[in-house]
Each structure stands twice: as C-alpha cells, then as structure tokens.
N, C-alpha and C positions, 0 to 999 in steps of 0.2 A: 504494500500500500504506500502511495506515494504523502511527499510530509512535506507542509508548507510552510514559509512563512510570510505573514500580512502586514501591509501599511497600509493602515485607513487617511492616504493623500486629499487633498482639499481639492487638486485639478482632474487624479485620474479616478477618483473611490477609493473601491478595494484592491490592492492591485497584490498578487497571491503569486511567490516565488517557491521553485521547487527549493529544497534542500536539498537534494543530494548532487545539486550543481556548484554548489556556492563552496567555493576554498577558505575566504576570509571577509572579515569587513573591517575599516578604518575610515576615520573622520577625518577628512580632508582642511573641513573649516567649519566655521558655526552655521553656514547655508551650504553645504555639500559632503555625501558621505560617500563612501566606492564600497561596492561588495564585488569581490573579485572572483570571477569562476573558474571552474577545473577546466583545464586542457591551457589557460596561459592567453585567451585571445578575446575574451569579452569581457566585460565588467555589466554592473549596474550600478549606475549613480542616482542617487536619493536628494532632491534638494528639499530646501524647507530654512527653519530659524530652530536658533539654538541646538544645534547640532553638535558642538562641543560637550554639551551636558552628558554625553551618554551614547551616542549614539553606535557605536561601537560594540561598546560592553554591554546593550540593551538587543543589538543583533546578534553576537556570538550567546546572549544569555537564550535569545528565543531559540537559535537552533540545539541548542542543549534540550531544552523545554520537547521539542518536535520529537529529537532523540529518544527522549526514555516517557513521552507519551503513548496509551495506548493508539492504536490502528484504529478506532474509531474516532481520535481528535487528528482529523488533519490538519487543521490549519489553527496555525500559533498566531496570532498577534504582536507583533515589536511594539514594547511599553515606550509611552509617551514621556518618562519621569514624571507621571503627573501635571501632563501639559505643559512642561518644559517643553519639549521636543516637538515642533510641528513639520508633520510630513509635505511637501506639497507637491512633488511627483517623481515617478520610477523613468529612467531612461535607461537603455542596455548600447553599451557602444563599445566599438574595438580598441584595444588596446595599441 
C-alpha cells in the first residue's frame, strides 16, 4: 500500500506526495523548502512563509509518521507548527 504525505497549500489544496520517492527534505529559506527524490534528478519545492520554523524537521517527522503507520492511514499531513508554517504551493523540477 502506497504512503503519503500532505500539504494543505493555499494555491494548489491538497497536494498528496508518495513517500517512497522522497530521499530528503531541507529548508532553503523562510519562503522555500526542497524535498529531494531518489534516483538524483527531481526535486519538489514547497513555497509559502515561515519556512524556517520547521519545515524540514516537520517533513522528515511526517515520513516517519507514514512509516510505522498502519496500511489503512495513507496519507500523513506535514504539521503546520501551529500555523507557523504556511504552505502555498508544491512544484516538482529538475535538478
């Protein structure tokens, strides 16, 4: 069963990424974050505010979450820090 995770974006919705594509994620700056996938040749960049707060350590905590979830919760949500954090849209682009 495949295992997700979510940003509820302001521009795109819900926008629902596999996990078991995603290598890593880091915060670039307070309005841009990268999650970087396997194989070395695409990324997804996250823009939004306050991105510094977390946004990193709030994406490698949801693919942990997705991890040792059952098969019936596929899709994980990345926490907000309590509205620290605002998503405003997923873009996927090459490296």
């Amino acid at each position: 069963m495949a295992k997700y995770i979510t940003f509820d974006t302001a521009s795109d919705g819900n926008v629902h990424l596999a996990t078991d594509g995603i290598l890593y994620a880091e915060t670039t700056s307070s309005t841009a974050g990268t999650i970087f996938l396997k194989g070395g040749s695409h990324k997804f960049t996250v823009t939004g505010t306050g991105l510094t707060s977390g946004f990193a350590a709030n994406v490698n905590a949801a693919l942990v979450d997705a991890a040792q979830t059952s098969w019936t919760n596929a899709a994980i949500p990345v926490s907000t820090s309590g509205g620290l954090l605002v998503f405003t849209s997923v873009a996927v682009a090459t490296i």
